[in-house]
C-alpha positions as a Markdown table, in Angstrom:
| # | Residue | x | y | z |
|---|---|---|---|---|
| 1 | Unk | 0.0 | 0.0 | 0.0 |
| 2 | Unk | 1.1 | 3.5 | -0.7 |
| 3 | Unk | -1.0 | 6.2 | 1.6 |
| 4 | Unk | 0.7 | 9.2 | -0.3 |
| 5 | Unk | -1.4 | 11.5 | -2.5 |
| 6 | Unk | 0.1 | 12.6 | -5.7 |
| 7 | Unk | 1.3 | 16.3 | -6.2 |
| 8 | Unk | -2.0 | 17.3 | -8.0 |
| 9 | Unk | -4.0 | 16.0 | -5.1 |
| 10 | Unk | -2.0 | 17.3 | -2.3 |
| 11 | Unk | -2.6 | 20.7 | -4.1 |
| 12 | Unk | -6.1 | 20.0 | -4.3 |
| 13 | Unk | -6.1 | 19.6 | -1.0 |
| 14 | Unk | -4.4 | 23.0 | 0.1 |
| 15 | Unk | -7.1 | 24.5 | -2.6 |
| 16 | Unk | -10.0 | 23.3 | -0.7 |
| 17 | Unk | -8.6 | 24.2 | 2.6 |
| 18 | Unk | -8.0 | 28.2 | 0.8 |
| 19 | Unk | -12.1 | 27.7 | -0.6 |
| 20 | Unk | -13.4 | 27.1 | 2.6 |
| 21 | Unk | -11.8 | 29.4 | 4.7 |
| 22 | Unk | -12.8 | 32.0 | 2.3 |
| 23 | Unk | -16.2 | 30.6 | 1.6 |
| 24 | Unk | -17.7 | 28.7 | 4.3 |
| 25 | Unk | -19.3 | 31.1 | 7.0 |
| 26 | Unk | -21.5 | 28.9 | 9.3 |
| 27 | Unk | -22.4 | 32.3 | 10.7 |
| 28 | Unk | -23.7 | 31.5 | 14.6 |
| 29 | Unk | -24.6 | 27.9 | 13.5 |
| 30 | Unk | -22.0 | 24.7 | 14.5 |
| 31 | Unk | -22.2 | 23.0 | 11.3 |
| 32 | Unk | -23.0 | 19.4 | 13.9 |
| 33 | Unk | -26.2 | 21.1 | 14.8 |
| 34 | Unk | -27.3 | 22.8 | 11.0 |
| 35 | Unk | -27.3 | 18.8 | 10.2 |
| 36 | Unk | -29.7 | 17.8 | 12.6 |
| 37 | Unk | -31.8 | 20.9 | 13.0 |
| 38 | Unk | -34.7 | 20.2 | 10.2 |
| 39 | Unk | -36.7 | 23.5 | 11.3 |
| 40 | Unk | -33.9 | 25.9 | 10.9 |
| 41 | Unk | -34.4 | 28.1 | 7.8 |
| 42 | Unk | -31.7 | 30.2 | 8.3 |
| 43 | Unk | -29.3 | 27.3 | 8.5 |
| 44 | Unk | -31.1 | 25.8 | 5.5 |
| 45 | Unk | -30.3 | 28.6 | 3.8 |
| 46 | Unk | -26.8 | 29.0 | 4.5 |
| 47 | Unk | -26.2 | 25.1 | 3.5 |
| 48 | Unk | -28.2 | 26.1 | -0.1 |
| 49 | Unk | -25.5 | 28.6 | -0.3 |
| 50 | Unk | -22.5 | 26.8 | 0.2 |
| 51 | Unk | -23.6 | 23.9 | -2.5 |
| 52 | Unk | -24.2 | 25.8 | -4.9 |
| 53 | Unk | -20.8 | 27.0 | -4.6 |
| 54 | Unk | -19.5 | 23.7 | -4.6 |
| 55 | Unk | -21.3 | 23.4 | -7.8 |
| 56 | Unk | -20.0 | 26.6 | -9.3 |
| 57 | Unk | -16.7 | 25.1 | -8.7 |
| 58 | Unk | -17.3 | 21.9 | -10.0 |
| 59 | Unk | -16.9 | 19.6 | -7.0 |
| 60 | Unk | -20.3 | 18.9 | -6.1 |
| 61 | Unk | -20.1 | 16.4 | -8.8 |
| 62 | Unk | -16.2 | 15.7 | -9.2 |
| 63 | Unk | -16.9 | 11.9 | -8.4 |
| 64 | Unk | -19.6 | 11.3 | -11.0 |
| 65 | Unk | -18.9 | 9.6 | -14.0 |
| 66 | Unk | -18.4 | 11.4 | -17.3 |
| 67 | Unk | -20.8 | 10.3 | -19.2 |
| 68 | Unk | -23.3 | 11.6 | -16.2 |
| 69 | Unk | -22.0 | 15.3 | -16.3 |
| 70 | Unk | -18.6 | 14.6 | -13.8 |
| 71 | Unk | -15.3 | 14.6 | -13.8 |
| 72 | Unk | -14.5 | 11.1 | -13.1 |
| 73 | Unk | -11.6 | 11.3 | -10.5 |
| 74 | Unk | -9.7 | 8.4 | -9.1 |
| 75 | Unk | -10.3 | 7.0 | -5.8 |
| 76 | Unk | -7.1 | 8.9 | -4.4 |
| 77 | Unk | -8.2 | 12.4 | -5.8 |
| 78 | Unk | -11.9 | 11.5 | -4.1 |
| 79 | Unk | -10.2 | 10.8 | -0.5 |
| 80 | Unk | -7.8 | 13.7 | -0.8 |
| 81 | Unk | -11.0 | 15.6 | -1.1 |
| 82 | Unk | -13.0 | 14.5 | 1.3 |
| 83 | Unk | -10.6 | 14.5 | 3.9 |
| 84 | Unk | -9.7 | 18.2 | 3.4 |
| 85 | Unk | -13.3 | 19.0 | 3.2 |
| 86 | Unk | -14.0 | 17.4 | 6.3 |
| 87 | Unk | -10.8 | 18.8 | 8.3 |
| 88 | Unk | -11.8 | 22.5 | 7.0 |
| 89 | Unk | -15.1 | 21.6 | 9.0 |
| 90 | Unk | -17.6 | 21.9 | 5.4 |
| 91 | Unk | -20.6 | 21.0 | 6.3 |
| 92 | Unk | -20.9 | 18.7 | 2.8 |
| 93 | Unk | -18.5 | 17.7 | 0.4 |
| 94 | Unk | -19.9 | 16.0 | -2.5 |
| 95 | Unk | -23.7 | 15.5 | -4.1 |
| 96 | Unk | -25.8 | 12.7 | -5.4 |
| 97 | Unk | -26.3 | 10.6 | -1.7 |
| 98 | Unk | -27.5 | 7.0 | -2.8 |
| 99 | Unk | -30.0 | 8.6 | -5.3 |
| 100 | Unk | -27.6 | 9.0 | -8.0 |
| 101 | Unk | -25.9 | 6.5 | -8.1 |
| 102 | Unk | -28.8 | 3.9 | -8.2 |
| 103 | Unk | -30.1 | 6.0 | -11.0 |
| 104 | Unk | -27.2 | 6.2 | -13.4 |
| 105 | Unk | -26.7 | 2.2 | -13.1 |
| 106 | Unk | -30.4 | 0.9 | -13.6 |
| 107 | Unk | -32.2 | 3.8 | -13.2 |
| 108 | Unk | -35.4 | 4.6 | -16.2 |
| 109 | Unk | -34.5 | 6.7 | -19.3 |
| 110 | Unk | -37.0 | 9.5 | -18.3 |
| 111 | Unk | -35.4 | 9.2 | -14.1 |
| 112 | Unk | -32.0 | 9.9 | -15.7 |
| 113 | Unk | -33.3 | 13.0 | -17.2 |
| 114 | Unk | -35.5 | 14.3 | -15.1 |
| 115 | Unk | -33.2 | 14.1 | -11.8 |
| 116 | Unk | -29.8 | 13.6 | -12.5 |
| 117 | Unk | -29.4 | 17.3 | -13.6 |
| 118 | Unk | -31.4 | 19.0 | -10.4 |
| 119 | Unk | -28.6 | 16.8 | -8.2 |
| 120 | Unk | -25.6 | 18.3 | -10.6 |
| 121 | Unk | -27.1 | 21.6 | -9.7 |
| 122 | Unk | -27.5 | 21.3 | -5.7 |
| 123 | Unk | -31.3 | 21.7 | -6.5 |
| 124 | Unk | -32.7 | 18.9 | -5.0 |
| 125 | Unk | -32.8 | 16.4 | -2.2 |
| 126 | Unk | -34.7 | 13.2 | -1.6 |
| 127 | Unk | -36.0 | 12.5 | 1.6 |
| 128 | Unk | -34.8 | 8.2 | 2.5 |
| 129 | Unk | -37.9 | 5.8 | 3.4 |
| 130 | Unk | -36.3 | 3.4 | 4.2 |
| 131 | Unk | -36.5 | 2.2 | 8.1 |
| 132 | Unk | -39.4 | 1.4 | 9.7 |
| 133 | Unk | -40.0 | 1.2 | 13.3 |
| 134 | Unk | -39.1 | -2.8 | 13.2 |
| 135 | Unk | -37.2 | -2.6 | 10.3 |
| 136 | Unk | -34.0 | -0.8 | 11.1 |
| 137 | Unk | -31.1 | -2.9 | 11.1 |
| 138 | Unk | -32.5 | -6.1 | 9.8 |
| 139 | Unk | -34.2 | -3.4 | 6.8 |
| 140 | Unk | -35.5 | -6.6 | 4.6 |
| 141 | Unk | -37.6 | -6.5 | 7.5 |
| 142 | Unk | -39.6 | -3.6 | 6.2 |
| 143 | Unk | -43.8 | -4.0 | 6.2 |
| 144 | Unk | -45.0 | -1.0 | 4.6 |
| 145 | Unk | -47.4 | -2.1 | 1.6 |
| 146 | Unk | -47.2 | -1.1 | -1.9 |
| 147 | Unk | -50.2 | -2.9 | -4.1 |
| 148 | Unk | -50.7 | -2.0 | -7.9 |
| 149 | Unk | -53.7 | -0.5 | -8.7 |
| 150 | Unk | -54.2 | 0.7 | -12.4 |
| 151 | Unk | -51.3 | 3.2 | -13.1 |
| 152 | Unk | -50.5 | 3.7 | -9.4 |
| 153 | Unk | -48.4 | 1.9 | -6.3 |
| 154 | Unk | -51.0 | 2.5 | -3.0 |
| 155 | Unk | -48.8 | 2.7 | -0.3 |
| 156 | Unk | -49.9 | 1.5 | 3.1 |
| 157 | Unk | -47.2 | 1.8 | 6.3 |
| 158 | Unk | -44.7 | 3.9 | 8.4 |
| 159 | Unk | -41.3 | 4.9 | 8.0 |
| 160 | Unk | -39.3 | 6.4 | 10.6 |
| 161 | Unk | -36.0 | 7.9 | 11.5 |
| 162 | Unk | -35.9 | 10.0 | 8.7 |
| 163 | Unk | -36.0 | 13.8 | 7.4 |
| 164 | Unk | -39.2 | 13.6 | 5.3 |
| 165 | Unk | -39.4 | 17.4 | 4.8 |
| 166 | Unk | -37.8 | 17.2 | 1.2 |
| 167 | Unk | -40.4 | 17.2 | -2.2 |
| 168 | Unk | -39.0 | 13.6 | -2.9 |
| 169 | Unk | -38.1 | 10.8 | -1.4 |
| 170 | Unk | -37.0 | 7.2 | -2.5 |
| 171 | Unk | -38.8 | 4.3 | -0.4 |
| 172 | Unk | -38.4 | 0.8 | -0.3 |
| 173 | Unk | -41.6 | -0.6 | -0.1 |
| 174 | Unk | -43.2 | -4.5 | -0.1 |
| 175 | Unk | -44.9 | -5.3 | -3.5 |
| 176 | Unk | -44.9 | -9.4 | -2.5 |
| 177 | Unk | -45.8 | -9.9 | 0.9 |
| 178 | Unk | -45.5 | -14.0 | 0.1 |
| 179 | Unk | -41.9 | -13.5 | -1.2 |
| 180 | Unk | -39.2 | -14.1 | 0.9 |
| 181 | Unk | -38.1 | -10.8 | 2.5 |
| 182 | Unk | -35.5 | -9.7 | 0.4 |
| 183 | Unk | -37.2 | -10.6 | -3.0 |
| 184 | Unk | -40.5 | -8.8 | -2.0 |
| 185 | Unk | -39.3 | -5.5 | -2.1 |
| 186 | Unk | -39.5 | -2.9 | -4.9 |
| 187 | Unk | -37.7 | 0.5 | -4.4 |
| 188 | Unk | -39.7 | 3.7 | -5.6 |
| 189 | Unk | -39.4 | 7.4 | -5.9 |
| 190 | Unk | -42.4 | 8.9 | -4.4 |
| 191 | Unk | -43.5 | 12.6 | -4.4 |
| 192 | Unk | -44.1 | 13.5 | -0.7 |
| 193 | Unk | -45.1 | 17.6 | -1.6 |
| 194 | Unk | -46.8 | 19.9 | -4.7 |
| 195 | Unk | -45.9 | 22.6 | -6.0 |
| 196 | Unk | -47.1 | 24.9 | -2.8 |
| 197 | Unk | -44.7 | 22.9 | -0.2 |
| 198 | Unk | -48.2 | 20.5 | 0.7 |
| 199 | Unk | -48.2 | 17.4 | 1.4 |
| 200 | Unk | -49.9 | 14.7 | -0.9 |
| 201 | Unk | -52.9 | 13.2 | 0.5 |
| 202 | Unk | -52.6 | 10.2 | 2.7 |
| 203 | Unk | -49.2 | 11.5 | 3.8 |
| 204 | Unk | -48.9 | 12.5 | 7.3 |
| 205 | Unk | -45.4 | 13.8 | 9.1 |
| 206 | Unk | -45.1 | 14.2 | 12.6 |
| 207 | Unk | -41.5 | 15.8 | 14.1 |
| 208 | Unk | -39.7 | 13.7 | 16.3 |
| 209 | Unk | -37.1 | 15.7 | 19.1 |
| 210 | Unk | -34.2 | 14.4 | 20.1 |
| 211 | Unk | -33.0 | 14.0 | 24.0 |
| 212 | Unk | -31.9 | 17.9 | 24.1 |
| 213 | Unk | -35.0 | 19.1 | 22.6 |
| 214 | Unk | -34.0 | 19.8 | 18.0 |
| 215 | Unk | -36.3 | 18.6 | 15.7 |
| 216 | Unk | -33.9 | 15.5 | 14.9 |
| 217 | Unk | -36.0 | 13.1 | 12.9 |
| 218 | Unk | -39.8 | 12.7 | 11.7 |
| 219 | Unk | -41.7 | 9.6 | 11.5 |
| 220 | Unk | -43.6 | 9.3 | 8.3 |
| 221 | Unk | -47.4 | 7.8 | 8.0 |
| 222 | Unk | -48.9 | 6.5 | 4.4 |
| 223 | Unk | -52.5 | 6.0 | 4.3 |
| 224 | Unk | -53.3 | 4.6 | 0.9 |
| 225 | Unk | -50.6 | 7.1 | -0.5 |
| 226 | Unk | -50.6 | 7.1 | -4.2 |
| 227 | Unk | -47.4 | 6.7 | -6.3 |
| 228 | Unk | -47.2 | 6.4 | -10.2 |
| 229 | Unk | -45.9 | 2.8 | -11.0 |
| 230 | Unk | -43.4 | 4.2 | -13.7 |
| 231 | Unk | -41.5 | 5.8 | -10.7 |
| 232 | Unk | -40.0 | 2.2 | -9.8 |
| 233 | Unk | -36.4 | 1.7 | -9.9 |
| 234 | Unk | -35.5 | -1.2 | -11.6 |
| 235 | Unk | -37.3 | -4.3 | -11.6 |
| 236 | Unk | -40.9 | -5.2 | -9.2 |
| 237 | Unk | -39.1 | -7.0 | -6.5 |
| 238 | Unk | -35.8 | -6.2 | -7.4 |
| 239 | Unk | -35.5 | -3.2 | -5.3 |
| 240 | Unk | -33.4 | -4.3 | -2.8 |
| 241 | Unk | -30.7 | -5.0 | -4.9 |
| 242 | Unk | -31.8 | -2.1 | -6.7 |
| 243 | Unk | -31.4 | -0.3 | -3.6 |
| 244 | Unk | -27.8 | -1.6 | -2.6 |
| 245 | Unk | -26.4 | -0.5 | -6.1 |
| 246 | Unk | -23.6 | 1.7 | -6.0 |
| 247 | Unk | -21.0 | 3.0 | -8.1 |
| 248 | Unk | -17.3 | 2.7 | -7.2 |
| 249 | Unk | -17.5 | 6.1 | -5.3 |
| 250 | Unk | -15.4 | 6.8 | -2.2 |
| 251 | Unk | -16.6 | 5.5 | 0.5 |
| 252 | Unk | -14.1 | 5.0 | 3.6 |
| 253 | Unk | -15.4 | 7.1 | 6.5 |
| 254 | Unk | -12.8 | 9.5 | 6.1 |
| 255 | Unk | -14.6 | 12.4 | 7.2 |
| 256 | Unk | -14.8 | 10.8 | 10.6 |
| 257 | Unk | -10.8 | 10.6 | 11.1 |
| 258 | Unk | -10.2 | 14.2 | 9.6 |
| 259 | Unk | -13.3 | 15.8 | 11.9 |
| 260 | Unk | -12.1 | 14.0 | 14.7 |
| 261 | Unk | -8.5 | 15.4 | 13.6 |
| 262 | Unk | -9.4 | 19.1 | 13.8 |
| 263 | Unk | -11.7 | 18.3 | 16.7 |
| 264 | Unk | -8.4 | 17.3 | 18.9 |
| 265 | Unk | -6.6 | 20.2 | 17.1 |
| 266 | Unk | -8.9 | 23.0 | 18.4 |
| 267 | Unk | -9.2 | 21.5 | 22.0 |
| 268 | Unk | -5.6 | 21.7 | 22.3 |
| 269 | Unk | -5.6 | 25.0 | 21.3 |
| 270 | Unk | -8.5 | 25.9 | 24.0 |
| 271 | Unk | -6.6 | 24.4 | 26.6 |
| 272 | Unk | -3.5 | 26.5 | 25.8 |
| 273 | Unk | -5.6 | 30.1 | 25.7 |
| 274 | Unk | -6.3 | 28.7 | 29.2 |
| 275 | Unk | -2.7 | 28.6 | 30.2 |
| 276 | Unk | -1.4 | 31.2 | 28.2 |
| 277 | Unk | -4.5 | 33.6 | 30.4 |
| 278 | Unk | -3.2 | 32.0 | 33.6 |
| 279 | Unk | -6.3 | 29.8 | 34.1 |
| 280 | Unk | -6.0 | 26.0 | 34.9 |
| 281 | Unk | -6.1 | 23.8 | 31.9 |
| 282 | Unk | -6.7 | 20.1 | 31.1 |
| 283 | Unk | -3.3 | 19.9 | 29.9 |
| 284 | Unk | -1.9 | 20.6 | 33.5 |
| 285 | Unk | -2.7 | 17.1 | 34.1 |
| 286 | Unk | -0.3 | 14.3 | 32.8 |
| 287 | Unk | -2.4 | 11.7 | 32.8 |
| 288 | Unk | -5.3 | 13.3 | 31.0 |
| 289 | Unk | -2.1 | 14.5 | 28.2 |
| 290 | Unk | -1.6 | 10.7 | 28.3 |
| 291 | Unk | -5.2 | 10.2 | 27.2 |
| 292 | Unk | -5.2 | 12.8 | 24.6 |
| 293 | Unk | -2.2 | 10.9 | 23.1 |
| 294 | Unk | -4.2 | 7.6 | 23.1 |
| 295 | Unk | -6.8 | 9.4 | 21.5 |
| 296 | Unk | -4.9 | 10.9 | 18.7 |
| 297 | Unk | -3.1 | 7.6 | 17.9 |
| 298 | Unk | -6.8 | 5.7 | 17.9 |
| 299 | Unk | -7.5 | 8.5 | 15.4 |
| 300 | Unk | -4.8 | 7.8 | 13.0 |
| 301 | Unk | -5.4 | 4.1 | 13.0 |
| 302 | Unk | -8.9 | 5.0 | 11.9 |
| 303 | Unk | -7.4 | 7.2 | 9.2 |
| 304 | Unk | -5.0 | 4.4 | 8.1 |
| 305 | Unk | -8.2 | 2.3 | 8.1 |
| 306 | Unk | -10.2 | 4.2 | 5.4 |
| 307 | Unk | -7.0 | 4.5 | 3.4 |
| 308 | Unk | -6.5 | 1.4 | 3.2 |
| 309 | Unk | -10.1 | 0.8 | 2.1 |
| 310 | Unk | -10.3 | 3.8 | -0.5 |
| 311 | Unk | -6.3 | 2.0 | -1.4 |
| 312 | Unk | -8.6 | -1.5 | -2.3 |
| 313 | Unk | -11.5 | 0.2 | -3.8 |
| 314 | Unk | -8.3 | 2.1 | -6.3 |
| 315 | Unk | -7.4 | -1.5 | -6.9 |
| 316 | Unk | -10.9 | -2.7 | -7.9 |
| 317 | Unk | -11.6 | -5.1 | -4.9 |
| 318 | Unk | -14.6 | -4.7 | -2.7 |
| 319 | Unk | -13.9 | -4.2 | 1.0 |
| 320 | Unk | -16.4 | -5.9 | 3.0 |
| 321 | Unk | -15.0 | -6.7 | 6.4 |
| 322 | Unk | -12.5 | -3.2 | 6.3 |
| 323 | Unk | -15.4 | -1.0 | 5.4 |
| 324 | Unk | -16.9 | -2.9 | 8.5 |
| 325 | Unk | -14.1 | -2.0 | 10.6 |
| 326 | Unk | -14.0 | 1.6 | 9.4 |
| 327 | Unk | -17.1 | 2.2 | 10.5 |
| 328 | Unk | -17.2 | -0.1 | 14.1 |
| 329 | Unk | -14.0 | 2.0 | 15.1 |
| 330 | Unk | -14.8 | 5.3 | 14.0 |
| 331 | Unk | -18.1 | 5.1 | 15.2 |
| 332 | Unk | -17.0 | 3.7 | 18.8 |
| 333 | Unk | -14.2 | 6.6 | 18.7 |
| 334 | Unk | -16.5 | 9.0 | 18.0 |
| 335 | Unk | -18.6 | 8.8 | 21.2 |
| 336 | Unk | -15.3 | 8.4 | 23.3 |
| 337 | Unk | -13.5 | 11.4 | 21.5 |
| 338 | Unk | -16.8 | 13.5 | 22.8 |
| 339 | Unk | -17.3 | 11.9 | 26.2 |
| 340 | Unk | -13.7 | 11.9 | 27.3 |
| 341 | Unk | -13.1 | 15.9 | 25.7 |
| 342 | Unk | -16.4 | 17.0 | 27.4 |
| 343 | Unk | -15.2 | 15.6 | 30.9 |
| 344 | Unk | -11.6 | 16.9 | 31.0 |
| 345 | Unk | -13.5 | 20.0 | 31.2 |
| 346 | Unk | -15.3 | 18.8 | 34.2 |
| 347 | Unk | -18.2 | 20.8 | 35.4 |
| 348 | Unk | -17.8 | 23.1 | 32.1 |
| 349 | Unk | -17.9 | 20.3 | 29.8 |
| 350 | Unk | -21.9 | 19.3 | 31.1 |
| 351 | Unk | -23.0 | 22.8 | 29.8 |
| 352 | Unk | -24.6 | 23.2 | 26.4 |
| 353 | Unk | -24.9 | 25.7 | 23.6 |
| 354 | Unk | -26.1 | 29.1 | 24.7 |
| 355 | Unk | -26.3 | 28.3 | 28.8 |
| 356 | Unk | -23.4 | 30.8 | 29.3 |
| 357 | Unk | -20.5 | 32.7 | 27.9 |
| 358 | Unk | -18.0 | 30.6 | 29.5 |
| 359 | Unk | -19.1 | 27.4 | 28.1 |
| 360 | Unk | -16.4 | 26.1 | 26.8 |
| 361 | Unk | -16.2 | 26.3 | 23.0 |
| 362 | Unk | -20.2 | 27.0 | 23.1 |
| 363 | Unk | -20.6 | 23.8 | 24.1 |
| 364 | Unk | -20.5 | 22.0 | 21.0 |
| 365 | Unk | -18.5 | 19.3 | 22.5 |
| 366 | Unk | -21.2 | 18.2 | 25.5 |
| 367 | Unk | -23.6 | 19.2 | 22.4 |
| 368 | Unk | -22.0 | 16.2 | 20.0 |
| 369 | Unk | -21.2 | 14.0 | 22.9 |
| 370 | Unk | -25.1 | 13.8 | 23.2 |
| 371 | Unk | -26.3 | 13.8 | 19.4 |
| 372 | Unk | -23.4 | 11.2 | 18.6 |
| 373 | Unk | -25.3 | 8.3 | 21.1 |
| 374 | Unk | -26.9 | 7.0 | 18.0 |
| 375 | Unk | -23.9 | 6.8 | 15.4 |
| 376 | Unk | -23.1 | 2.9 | 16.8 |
| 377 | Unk | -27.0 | 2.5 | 15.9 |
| 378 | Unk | -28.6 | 3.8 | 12.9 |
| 379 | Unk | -26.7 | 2.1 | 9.4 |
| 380 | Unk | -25.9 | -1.2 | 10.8 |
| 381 | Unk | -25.5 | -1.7 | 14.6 |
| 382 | Unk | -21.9 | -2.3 | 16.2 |
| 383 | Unk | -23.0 | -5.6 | 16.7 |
| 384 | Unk | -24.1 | -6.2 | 12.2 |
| 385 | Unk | -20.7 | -4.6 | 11.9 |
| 386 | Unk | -19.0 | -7.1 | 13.8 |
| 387 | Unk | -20.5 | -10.3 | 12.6 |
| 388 | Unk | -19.8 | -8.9 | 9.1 |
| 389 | Unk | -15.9 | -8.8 | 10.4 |
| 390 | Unk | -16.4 | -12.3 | 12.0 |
| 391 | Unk | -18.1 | -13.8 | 8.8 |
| 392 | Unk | -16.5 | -12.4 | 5.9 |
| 393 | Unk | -13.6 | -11.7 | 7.7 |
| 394 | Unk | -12.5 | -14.0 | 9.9 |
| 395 | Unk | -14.4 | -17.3 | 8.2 |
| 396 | Unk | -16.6 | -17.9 | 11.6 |
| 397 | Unk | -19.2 | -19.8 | 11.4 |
| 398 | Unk | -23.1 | -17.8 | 12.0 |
């Protein structure tokens, strides 16, 4: 394996650090909380702003074939990328989520068309149906009804943990209840909203907060909910495979190691104004310096981790059990990066954003050390992650 980037994208990588300094203005917002806040226009809004810039500069859809309207770049040019984005502290790097993808490889003539070009230009979202309230991890598990009738799927069901605010979304759905669960499933785009911002009929939305009170997630209710059948995806029970199609896009967690990265970086940094103004620091202690080392070097063995998976993907394999591992260790690092930060500020580091001026760094870190409980949850549990290592990995029996 060789980790180093090429000239061109180490330069790439000092260009995006320049773009975003220059660019990126989160204004009062952390851009942590402008992800999870789904009522805040003025965050909204300042998102918008920054895509489109992306676009302007040709980024937004860098990774995207050619033939679709990218430029194509390698796996390496992708990570170098990424990682930069994420270390400058952008709130988004790249555009398309799973919806493009899926679309360019088996997606309809007319999808292609119609969509494709509104995701190259940062003007659209879709909204994900896919887990239900007992169909999270195990997903094939989902229930939610979709019967033909004339022209139209009626849609009958619940989908939940989701953001289901956007004018489209793409839902897995259960066209052959007698099927078994993975070959019963057909994958749609639905239209949730017309042209005034309202909701369809039969669709119903409720908000769901999280433990410190944002409008985190929704829950989404379908009461004989209409969709045209020429929306599907690919084939009538085909859409979980349909679903799971990707292109070879990079996808090796690096965000998570760079974020953490500047994370560490800026606490450091906090702790030293501390000294420098004569104030007791963290760092005064030696064994909490010992645990910030521990930290750092669990950080770059997650880094070395999604190298080496983008490294494979550059190769043409497919990394099962590594992108496994990326995402079991950065995930578990994650909540111990926040937890153990937060509490080497001791009584400071239990105050949130806005309680008082001298919360420490507005409280963002207490703020993430709460909002990050879920990351060893939602897309595959710590547990899936490890039976995936164990099985595919290790050859252990199920």
């Amino acid at each position: 394996m060789d980790f180093r980037f090429t000239p061109s994208d180490d330069a790439l990588k000092q260009d995006v650090a320049d773009f975003v300094k220059k660019e990126w203005d989160p204004g009062s917002f952390d851009h942590g909380s402008i992800s999870w806040n789904h009522v805040n226009e003025e965050a909204d809004a300042i998102t918008g702003e920054f895509k489109k810039k992306l676009v302007d500069k040709g980024w937004w859809t860098m990774h995207w074939p050619v033939e679709h309207g990218g430029q194509g770049v390698n796996i390496g040019t992708q990570l170098a990328y990424r990682e930069a984005m994420a270390y400058a502290g952008a709130p988004q790097a790249v555009g398309g989520g799973l919806v493009a993808p899926v679309l360019m490889v088996i997606g309809q003539d007319w999808q292609k068309k119609e969509f494709l070009p509104q995701i190259a230009k940062a003007d659209i979202e879709f909204s994900q149906g896919f887990s239900e309230p007992n169909a999270g991890s195990d997903l094939a598990g989902l229930q939610t009804r979709a019967v033909r009738d004339g022209d139209d799927y009626v849609l009958n069901g619940q989908k939940i943990w989701g953001t289901y605010r956007n004018k489209w979304m793409h839902i897995m759905v259960r066209t052959d209840p007698d099927a078994p669960k993975h070959r019963g499933i057909s994958y749609l785009l639905a239209q949730l909203k017309d042209d005034d911002g309202g909701y369809f009929p039969g669709v119903t939305v409720r908000a769901i907060p999280d433990a410190l009170g944002r409008h985190r997630w929704d829950e989404l209710f379908m009461d004989n909910f209409r969709v045209p059948a020429r929306n599907i995806i690919g084939e009538e029970n085909r859409g979980w495979y349909a679903a799971m199609t990707t292109l070879s896009f990079e996808r090796s967690n690096i965000e998570a190691s760079a974020t953490l990265t500047r994370i560490m970086e800026d606490y450091i940094e906090y702790c030293r104004r501390l000294t420098r103004r004569g104030r007791s620091s963290p760092l005064d202690s030696e064994v909490f310096r010992n645990e910030l080392a521990d930290l750092r070097v669990e950080i770059e063995t997650l880094r070395t981790l999604s190298y080496r998976v983008a490294w494979m993907q550059s190769n043409g394999d497919i990394p099962q059990k590594e992108s496994s591992m990326t995402k079991l260790w950065g995930d578990s690092l994650d909540q111990k990066v926040y937890k153990r930060l937060s509490w080497g500020l001791k009584d400071y580091g239990a105050l949130l954003p806005g309680n008082t001026i001298q919360t420490p760094e507005d409280g963002i870190l207490n703020w993430r050390g709460y909002s990050h409980l879920v990351v060893t949850i939602y897309g595959g549990t710590n547990e899936i992650q490890k039976n995936i290592i164990a099985q595919r990995g290790l050859g252990l029996p199920r």
